[in-house]
C-alpha positions in Angstrom: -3.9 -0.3 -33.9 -3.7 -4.0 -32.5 -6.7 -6.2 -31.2 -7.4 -7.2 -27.6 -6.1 -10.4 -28.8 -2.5 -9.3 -29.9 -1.9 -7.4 -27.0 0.3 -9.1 -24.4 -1.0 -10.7 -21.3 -4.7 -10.3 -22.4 -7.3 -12.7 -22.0 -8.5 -14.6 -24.0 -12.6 -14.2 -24.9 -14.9 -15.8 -22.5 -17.5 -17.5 -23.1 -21.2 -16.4 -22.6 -21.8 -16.9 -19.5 -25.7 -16.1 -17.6 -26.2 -12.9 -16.7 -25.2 -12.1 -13.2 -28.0 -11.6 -10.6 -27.9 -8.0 -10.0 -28.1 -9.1 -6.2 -25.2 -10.9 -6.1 -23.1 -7.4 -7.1 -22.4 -4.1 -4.8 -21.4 -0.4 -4.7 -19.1 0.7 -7.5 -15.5 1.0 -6.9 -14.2 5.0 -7.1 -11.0 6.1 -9.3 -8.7 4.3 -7.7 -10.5 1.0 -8.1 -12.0 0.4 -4.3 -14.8 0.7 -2.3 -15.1 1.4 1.4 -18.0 1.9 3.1 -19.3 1.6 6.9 -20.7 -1.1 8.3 -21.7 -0.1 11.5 -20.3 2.9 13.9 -16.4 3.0 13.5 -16.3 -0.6 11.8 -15.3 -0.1 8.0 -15.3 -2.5 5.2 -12.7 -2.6 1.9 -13.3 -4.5 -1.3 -12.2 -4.4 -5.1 -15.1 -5.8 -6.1 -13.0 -9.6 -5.6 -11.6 -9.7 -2.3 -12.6 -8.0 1.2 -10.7 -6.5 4.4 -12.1 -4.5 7.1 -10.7 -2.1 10.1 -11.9 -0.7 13.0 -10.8 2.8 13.8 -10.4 3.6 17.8 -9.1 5.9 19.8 -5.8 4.4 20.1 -5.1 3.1 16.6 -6.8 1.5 13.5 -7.2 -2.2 13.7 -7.0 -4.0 10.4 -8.4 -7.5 9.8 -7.1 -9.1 6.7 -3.9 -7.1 3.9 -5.4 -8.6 0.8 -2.2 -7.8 -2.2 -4.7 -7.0 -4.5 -6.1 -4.0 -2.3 -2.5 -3.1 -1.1 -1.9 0.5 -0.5 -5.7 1.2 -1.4 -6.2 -0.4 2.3 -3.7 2.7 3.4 -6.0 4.7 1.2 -9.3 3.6 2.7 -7.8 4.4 6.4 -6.4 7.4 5.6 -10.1 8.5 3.9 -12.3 7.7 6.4 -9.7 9.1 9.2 -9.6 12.3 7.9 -13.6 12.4 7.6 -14.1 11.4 10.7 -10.8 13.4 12.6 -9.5 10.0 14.3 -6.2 8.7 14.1 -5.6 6.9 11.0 -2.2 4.7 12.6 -2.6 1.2 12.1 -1.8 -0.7 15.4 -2.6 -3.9 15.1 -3.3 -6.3 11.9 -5.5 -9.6 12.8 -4.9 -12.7 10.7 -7.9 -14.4 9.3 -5.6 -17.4 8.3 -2.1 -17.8 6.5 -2.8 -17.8 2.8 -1.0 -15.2 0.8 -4.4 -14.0 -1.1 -5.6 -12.7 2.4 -2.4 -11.6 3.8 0.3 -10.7 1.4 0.2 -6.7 2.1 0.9 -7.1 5.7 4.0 -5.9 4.8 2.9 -2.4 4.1 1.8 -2.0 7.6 5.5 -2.2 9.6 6.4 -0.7 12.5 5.0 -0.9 15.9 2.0 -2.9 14.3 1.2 -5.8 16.1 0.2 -8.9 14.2 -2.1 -11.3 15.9 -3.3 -14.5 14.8 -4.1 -18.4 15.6 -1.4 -20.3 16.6 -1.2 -22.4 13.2 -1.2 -19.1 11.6 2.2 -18.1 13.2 3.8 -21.8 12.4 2.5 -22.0 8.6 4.1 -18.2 8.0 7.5 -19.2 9.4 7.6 -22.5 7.3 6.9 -20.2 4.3 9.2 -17.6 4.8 7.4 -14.9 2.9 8.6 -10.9 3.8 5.1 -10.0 2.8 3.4 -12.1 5.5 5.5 -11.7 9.0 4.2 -14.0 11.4 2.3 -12.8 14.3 3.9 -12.2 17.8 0.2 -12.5 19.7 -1.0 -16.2 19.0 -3.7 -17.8 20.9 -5.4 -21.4 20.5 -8.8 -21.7 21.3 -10.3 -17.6 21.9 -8.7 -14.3 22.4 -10.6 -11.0 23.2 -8.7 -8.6 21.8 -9.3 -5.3 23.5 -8.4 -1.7 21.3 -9.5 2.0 22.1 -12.3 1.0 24.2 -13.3 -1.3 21.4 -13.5 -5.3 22.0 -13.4 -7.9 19.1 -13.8 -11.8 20.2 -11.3 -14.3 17.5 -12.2 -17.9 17.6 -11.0 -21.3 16.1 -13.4 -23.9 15.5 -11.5 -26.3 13.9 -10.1 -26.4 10.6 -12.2 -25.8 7.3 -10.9 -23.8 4.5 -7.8 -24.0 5.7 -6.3 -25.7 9.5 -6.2 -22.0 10.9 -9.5 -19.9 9.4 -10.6 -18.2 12.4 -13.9 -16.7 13.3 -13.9 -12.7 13.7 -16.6 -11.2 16.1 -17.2 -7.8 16.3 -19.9 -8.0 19.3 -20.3 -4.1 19.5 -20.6 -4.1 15.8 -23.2 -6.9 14.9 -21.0 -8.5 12.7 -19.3 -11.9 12.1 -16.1 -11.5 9.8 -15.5 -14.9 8.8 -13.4 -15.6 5.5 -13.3 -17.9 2.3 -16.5 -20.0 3.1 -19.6 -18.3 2.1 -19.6 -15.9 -1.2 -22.4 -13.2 -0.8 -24.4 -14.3 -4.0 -21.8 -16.2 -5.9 -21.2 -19.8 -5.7 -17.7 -21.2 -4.7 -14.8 -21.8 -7.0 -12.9 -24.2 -7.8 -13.0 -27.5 -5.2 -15.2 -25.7 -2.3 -13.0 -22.6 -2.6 -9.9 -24.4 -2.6 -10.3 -25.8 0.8 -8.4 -28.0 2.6 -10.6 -29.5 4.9 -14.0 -30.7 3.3 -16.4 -32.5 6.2 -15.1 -28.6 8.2 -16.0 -26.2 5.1 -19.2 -28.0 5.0 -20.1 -27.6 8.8 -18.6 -24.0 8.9 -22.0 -22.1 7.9 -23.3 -23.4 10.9 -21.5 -22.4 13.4 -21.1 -18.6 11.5 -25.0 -18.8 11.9 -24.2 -19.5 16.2 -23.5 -16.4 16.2 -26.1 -13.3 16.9 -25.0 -11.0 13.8 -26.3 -9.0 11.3 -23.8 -8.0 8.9 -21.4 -10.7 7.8 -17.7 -9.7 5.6 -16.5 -12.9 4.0 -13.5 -12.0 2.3 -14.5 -12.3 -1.3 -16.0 -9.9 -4.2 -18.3 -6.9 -3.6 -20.5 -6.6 -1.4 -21.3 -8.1 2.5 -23.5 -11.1 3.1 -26.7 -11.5 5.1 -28.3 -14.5 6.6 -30.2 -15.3 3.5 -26.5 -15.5 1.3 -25.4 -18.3 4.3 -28.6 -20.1 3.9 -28.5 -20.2 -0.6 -25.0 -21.3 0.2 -26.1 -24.2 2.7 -28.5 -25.2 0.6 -26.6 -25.8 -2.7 -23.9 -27.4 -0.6 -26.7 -29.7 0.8 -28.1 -30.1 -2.6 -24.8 -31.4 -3.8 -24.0 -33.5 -0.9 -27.7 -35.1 -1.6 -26.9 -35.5 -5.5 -23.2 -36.9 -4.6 -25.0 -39.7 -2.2 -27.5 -40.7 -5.0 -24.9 -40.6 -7.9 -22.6 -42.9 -5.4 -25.9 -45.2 -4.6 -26.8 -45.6 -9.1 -23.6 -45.7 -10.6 -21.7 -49.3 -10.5 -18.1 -48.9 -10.7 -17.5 -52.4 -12.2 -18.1 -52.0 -15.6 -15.7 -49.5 -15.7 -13.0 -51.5 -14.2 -13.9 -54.2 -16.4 -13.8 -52.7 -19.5 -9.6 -51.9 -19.2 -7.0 -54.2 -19.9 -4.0 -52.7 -18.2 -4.2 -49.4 -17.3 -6.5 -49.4 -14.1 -6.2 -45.5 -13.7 -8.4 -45.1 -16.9 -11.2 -47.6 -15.2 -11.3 -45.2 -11.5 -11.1 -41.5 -14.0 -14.3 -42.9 -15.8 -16.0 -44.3 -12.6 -15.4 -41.1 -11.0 -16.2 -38.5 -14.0 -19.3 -40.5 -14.4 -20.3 -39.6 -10.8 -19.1 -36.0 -10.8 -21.3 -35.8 -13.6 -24.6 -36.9 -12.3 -23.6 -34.6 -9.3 -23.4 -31.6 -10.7 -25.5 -31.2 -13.3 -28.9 -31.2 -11.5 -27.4 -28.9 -9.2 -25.8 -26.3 -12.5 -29.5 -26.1 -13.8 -30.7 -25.8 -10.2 -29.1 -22.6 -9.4 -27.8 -21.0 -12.5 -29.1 -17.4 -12.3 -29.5 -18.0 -8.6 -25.8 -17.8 -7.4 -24.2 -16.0 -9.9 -21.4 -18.5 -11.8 -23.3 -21.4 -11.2 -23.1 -21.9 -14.9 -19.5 -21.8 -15.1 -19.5 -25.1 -14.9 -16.0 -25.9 -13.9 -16.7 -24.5 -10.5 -19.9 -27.0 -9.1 -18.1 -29.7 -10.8 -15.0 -29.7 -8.7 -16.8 -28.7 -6.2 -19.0 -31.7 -6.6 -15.9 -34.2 -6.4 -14.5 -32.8 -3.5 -17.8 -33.2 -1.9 -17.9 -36.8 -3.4 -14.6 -37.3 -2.3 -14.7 -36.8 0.9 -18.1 -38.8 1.4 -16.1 -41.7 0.1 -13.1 -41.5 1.7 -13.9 -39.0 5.4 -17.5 -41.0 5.9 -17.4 -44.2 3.9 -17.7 -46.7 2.8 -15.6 -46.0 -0.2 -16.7 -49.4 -2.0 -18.5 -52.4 -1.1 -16.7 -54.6 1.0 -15.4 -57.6 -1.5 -16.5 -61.1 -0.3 
């Protein structure tokens, strides 16, 4: 017999973390390791219990928002099971782009044919610079708004401006009461690493409130296992705001001098100490604040570089970044 350890390609033990807030989990996953459940008439959601897609099932053809890899063919699965309950066609038409990254996208390939990809016009020009098979651009781009009319069945995409990424778009589903908007808000969990890996800080940060703009009442975010409600945007706003407010004061109380004073030569070691001292005093209120609130709040990994990009970009987006030097 060999140990967990020993075997190849395990991982190794985690630490204890807090327990996770039994809120911030949903339905179990069947055999084949997904979930997918209605969220309201012929609008269905998908999840592994770590990433999120959805389709809407019409008269003419399945609509699919989002090919996540790690679903893959369990998306075909999904269609094919709720088709067959429901006796409507379970051809996939048309596949909507959320945005470009791979995470999101990287099954479109499964879904070839006469499927026809839409997405936001950045979308189509980031997927032909990368040149992936598994993400083939989208013929239907649009800039601002597009109403994209299925079956009978209307569904309103949006770009506010960039925030996890320069092409995240807003998915509306008036007829459904639901907003499908991806990568910004976790239902219950707190963001990874550097505010979910996104690109646009000052955007990410204003994003909740223009998701709340909408009338909605069931919101799919992309990520782990279960949908959000207006209360999960709110915790969310709130422990960005508490950051931003502990990122102003640790800025405000923490002299950068002494740390540039105290190196001879090597002026890197001076701004990492300065700014580790900072992230610090960010973070840590905000780790005991809402650890066993937002589930892995106490990995603390996650608020801290989540904390600097916040930091970061008050610095260097708002300013001043320093003093002005006489």
């Amino acid at each position: 017999m060999t140990s967990p350890d020993s075997c190849s390609g395990a991982p190794a033990d985690l630490p204890d973390y807090a327990p996770i807030p039994r809120s911030a989990l949903g339905p179990a996953l069947n055999d084949q390791g997904y979930y997918v459940g209605r969220v309201e008439r012929n609008l269905y959601w998908v999840t592994d219990g770590t990433y999120q897609s959805a389709f809407l099932t019409t008269r003419d053809g399945v609509v699919l928002f989002d090919a996540p890899p790690t679903i893959g063919d369990n998306l075909r699965r999904a269609v094919n099971e709720i088709a067959a309950d429901n006796g409507v066609t379970n051809t996939v038409t048309h596949l909507v782009y959320s945005h470009h990254h791979d995470d999101h996208s990287g099954a479109a390939s499964l879904f070839d044919g006469d499927v026809v990809r839409i997405g936001h016009e950045e979308t189509r020009r980031l997927l032909l610079r990368d040149n992936s098979p598994a993400r083939p651009a989208p013929e239907v781009t649009f800039g601002d708004r597009y109403t994209l009319e299925v079956g009978g069945e209307r569904v309103e995409l949006a770009w506010h401006g960039p925030n996890h990424s320069p092409d995240n778009i807003y998915i509306y589903f008036p007829g459904h009461d639901t907003l499908m908007f991806i990568d910004v808000v976790n239902a219950g969990w707190v963001p990874i690493y550097n505010t979910n890996l996104s690109e646009d800080v000052p955007g990410y940060m204003a994003a909740p409130a223009i998701a709340l703009s909408y009338p909605w009442t069931h919101f799919i975010s992309g990520h782990l296992g279960r949908l959000a409600t207006h209360d999960d945007v709110a915790v969310h706003q709130a422990y960005i705001a508490d950051i931003e407010a502990s990122a102003q004061e640790a800025l405000a109380s923490v002299n950068p001098v002494p740390y540039f004073m105290n190196i001879e030569e090597n002026a890197w070691a001076g701004v990492r100490g300065y700014l580790d001292e900072v992230t610090e005093r960010t973070a840590a209120p905000v780790i005991a604040k809402y650890t066993g609130v937002l589930a892995a709040a106490d990995i603390e990994i996650f608020t801290r570089t989540t904390s600097f990009a916040i930091m970061q970009s008050l610095r260097l987006d708002r300013g001043p970044s320093a003093p002005v030097h006489p």
